[in-house]
LOMARFI-734435 format. One line per 4 residues: their letters; for each residue x, y, z of C-alpha. Coordinates in Angstrom, 3 decimals, padded with zeros to 6 digits. Example, Ala and Ser with C-alpha at 12.3 -4.5 7.8 and 13.67 -1.06 7.14 Angstrom:
BEGIN
as	012.300/-004.500/007.800 | 013.670/-001.060/007.140
***
This chain:
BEGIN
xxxx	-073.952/068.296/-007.308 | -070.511/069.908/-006.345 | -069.940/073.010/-007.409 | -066.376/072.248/-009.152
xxxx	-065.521/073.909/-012.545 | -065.504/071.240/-015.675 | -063.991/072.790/-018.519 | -065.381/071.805/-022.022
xxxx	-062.755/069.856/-024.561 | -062.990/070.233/-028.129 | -065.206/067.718/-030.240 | -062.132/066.685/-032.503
xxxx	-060.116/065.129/-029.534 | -060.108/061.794/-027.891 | -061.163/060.545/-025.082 | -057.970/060.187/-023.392
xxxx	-058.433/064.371/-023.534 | -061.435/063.665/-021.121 | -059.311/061.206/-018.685 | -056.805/064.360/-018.520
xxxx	-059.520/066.821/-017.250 | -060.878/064.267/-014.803 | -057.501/063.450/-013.545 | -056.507/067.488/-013.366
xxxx	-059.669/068.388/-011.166 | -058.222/065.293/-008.860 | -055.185/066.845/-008.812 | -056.352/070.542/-008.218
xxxx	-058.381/068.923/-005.636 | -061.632/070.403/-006.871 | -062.498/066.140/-006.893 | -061.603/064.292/-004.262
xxxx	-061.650/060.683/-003.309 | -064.792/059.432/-002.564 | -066.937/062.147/-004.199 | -069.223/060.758/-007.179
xxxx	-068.983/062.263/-010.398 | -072.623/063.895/-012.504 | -074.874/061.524/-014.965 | -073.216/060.637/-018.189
xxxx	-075.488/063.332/-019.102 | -074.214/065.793/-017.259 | -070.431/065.101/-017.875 | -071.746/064.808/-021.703
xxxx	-073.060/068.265/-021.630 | -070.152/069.904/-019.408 | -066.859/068.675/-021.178 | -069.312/069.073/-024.393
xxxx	-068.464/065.144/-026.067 | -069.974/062.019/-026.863 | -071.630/059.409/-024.897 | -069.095/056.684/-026.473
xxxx	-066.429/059.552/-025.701 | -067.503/059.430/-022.197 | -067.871/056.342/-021.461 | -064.567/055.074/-023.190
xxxx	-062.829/057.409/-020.764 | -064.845/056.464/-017.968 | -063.640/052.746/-018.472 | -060.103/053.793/-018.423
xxxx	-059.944/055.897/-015.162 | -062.177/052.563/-014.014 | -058.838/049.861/-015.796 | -056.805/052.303/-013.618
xxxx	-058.796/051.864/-010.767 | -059.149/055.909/-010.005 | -062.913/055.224/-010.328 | -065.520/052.573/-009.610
xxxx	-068.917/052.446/-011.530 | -071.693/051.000/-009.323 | -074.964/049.527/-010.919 | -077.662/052.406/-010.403
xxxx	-074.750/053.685/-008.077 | -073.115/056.173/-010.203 | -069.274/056.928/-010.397 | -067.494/057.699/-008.179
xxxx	-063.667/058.504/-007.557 | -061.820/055.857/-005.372 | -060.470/056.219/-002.064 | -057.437/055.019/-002.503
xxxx	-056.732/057.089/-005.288 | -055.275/059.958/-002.057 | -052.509/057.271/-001.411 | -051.835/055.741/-004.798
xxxx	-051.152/059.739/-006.822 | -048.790/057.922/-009.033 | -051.900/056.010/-010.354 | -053.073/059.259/-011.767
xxxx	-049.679/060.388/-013.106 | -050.103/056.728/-015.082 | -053.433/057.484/-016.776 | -052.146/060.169/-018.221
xxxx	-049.552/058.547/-020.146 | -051.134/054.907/-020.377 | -051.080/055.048/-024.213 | -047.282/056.420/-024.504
xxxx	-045.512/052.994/-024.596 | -042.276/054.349/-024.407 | -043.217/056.146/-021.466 | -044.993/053.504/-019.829
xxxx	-041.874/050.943/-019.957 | -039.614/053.893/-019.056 | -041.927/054.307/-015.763 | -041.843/050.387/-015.057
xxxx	-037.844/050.266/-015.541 | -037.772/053.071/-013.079 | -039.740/051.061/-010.559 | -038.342/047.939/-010.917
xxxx	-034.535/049.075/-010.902 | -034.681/050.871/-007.742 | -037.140/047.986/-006.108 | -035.409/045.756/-006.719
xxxx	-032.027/046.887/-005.316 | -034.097/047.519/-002.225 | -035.564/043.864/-001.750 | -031.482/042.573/-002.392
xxxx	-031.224/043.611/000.797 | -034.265/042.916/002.677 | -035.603/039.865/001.227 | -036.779/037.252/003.267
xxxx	-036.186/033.601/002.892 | -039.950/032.831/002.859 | -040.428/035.467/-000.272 | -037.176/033.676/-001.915
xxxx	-039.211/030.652/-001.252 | -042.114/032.133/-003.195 | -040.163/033.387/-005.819 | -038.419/030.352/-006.382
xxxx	-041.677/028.657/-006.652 | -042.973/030.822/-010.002 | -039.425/029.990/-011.570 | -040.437/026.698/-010.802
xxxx	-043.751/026.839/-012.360 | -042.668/028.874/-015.543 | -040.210/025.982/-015.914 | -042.832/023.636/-016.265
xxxx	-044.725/025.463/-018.440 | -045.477/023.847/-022.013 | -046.889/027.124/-023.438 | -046.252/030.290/-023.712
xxxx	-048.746/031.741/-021.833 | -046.983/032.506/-018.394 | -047.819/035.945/-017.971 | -049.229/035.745/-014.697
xxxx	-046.268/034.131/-013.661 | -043.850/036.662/-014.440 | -046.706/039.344/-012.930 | -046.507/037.325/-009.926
xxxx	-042.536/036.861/-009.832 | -042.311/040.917/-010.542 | -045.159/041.455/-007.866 | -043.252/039.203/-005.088
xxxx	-040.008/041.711/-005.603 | -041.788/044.466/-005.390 | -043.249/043.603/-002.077 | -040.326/042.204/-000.371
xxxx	-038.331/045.851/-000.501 | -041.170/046.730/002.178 | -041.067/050.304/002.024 | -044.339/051.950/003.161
xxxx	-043.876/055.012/000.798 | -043.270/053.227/-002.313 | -046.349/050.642/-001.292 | -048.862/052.729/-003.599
xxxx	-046.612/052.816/-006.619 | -046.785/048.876/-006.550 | -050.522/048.510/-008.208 | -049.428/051.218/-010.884
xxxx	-046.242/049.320/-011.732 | -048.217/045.943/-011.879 | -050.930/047.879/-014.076 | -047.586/049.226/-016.528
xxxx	-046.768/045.560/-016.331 | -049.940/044.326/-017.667 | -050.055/047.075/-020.367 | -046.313/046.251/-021.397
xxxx	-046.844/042.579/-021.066 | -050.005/042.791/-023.383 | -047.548/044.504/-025.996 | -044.863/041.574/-026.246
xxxx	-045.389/040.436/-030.051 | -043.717/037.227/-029.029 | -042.446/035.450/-026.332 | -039.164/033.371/-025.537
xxxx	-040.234/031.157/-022.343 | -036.597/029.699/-021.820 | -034.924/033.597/-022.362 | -037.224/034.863/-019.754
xxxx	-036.888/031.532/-017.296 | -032.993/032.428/-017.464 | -033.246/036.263/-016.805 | -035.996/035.172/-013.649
xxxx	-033.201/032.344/-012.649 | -030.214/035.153/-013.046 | -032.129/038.289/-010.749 | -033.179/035.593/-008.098
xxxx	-029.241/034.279/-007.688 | -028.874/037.679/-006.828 | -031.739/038.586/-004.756 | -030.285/035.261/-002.609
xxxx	-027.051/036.598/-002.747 | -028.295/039.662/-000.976 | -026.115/041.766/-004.067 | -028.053/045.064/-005.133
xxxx	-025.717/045.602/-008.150 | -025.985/042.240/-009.648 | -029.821/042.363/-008.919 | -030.188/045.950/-010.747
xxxx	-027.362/044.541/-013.106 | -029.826/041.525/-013.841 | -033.315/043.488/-013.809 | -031.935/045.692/-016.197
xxxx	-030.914/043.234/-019.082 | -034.330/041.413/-017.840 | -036.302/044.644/-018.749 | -034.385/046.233/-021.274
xxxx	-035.171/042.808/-022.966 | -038.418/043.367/-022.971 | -038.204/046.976/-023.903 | -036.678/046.459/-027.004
xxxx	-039.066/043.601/-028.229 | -041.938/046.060/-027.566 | -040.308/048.642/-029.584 | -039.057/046.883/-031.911
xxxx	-042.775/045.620/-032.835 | -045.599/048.064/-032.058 | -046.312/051.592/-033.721 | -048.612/052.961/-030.719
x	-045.620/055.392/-030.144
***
């Protein structure tokens, strides 16, 4: 077993509290991708907590993908987790909604004004095809298309260094998405028809201009309707 120090956390506190210590011995680097982490039992013992404590913070660094949890394998911390540190800055404030939709804005706003003007016609062609699909949608349940329509953007501002932010912002999309109390298919088919005109256009202000009533939309439905902040 490594030799790191694990620093107990009192028995009154959550187990996001045991996320944060996991996530600050990444961060001090006395974990490191690819090491695996004690038994339960040990980790039990050391931060001094509950099995259910454990293991509901052991499913949250795994929803964040900072860990994987291997039948018989153990746990151990991800790879990728080296390239992707804003994955880790994430977990830490995954249950701060305002926080979380603030992040995504950030993302999306300056991504977007990127991919204006490097967009390709092929990813115009694939973004035109989820508009096309949420059109013909009967339902409301077209969240995978607006994932995939957000997702497309992201990719098409092709910028190496921004590449491992992309899986957190989809993850801050699924958690915002998950919080939308109700949906308005033909409101969100006209903001997805309004950023693509400008995304063709090759015009980074409209395209910010657009994404921004897009997700301030969405922003203010969340917090209009949840009390998780």
């Amino acid at each position: 077993m490594n030799n790191y120090r694990m620093e107990a956390v009192q028995r009154n506190t959550l187990s996001q509290q045991v996320l944060e210590k996991i996530i600050h011995l990444l961060m001090e680097g006395q974990l490191n991708p690819g090491d695996k982490l004690p038994s339960e039992m040990t980790l039990m013992h050391q931060f001094d907590v509950s099995r259910p404590v454990l293991r509901e913070a052991l499913s949250s660094l795994e929803t964040l993908e900072i860990v994987s949890r291997r039948p018989r394998g153990g746990t151990f911390i991800n790879s990728k987790v080296g390239s992707s540190p804003f994955m880790a800055m994430l977990s830490l404030s995954i249950n701060n909604v305002p926080a979380v939709i603030e992040a995504r804005m950030t993302l999306e706003l300056g991504l977007v004004t990127i991919a204006a003007e490097k967009i390709s016609s092929e990813q115009l062609d694939k973004l035109q095809d989820t508009i096309t699909k949420l059109e013909a949608k009967k339902d409301n349940d077209y969240g995978h298309i607006d994932k995939e329509f957000h997702r497309i953007i992201a990719h098409s501002a092709d910028n190496p260094v921004v590449e491992g932010m992309i899986d957190s912002l989809l993850i801050s999309h699924e958690k915002t998405n998950s919080l939308i109390p109700f949906r308005e298919k033909n409101k969100t088919l006209q903001h997805h028809k309004n950023i693509f005109s400008a995304l063709e256009a090759h015009n980074p202000v409209k395209a910010f201009q657009e994404m921004y009533n897009h997700l301030s939309d969405v922003r203010d439905k969340i917090l209009q309707h949840t009390s998780e902040y």
